[in-house]
C-alpha positions as CSV (number, residue, x, y, z in Angstrom):
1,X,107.7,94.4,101.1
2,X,110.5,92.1,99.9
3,X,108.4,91.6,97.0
4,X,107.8,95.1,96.1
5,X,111.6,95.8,96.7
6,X,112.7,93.0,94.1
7,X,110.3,94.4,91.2
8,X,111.7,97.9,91.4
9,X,115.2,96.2,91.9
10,X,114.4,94.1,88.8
11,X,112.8,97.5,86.7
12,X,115.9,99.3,87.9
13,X,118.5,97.1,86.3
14,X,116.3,96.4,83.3
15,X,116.3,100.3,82.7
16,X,119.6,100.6,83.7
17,X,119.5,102.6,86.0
18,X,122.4,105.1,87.6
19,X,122.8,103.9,91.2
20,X,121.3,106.8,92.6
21,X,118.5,106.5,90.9
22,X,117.8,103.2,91.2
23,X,118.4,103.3,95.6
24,X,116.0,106.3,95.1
25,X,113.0,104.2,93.5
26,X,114.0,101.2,96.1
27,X,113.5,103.7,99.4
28,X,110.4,105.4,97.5
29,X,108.9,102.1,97.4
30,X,109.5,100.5,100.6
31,X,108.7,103.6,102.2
32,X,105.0,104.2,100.8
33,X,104.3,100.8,101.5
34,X,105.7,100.5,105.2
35,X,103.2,103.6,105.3
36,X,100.0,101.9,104.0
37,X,100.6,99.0,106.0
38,X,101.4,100.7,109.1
39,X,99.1,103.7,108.7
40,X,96.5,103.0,106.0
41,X,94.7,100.1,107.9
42,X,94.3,98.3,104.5
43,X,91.6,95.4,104.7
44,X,93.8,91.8,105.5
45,X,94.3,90.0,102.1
46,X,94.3,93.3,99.7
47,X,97.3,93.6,97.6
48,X,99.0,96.8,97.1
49,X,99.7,97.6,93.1
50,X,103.0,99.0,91.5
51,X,103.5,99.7,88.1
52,X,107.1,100.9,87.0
53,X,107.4,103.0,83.5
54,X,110.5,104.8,82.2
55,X,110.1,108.1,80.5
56,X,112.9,110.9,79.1
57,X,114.2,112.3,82.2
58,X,112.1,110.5,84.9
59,X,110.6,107.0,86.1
60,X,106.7,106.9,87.2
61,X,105.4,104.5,89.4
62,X,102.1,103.9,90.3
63,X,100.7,102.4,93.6
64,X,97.5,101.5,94.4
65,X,95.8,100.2,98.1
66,X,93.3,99.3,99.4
67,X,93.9,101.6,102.9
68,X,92.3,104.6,104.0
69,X,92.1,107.5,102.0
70,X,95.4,109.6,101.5
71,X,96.5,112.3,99.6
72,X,100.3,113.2,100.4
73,X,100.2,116.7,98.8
74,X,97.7,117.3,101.6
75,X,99.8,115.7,104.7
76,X,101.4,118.0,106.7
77,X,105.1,116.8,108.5
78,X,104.9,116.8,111.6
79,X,108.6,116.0,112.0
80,X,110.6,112.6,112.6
81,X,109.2,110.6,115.6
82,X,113.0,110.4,117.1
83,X,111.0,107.8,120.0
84,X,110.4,105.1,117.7
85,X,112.3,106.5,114.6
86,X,110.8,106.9,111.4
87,X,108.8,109.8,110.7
88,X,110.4,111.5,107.8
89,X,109.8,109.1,104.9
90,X,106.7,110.8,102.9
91,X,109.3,113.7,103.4
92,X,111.8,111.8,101.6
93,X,109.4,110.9,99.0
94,X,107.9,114.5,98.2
95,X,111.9,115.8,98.3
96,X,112.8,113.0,95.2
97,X,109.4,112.9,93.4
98,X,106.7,115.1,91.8
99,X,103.5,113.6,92.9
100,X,101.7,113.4,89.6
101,X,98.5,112.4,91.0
102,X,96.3,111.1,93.4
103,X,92.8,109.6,93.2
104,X,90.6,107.8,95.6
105,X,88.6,105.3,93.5
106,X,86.7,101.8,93.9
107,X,87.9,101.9,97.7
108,X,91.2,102.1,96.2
109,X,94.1,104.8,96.7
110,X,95.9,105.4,93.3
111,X,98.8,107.5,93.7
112,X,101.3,108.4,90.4
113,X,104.6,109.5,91.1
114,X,107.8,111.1,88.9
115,X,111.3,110.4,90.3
116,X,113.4,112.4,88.5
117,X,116.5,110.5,86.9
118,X,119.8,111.2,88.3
């Protein structure tokens, strides 16, 4: 996770990026993966792929693992878990970004999302 976090720390100030945007893509990121880790079962050892790009109006990022299959446009929100917390994250996610796509290939889970800028 702290990994992930400092690369789309590191793409943020390299595009410099408006704050907003930038914590936007920093709780996009940790929250998908906190979700394939805790939920996506991937196998022990597989890496979990981002790729940053800046485009007129929007960043993409693309993340890829190796957990079960997963299409958020098809998850339904069940609401937070206010027990154990958490729960409203992919929520979060669909609110900021337009998923662009989402593929199940290879045994991997490619997802391509827009965050618009701010």
């Amino acid at each position: 996770m702290r990994r992930a976090l400092d690369l789309a720390r590191a793409f943020a100030a390299g595009g410099a990026l408006e704050v907003q945007t930038a914590d936007r893509l920093g709780i996009v990121v940790e929250e998908w993966i906190a979700n394939v880790v805790e939920h996506g079962a991937p196998p022990p050892g597989s890496r979990i792929g981002l790729r940053f790009v800046r485009k007129t109006g929007w960043v993409g990022l693309s993340l890829t693992d190796a957990g079960r299959p997963f299409d958020p446009r098809e998850a339904c929100f069940e609401g937070p878990n206010v027990e154990r917390g958490g729960g409203a994250g992919l929520e979060l996610i669909r609110a900021w970004c337009r998923i662009a796509d989402y593929r199940r290939r290879k045994g991997r889970n490619r997802l391509v999302l827009e965050l618009a800028l701010a």
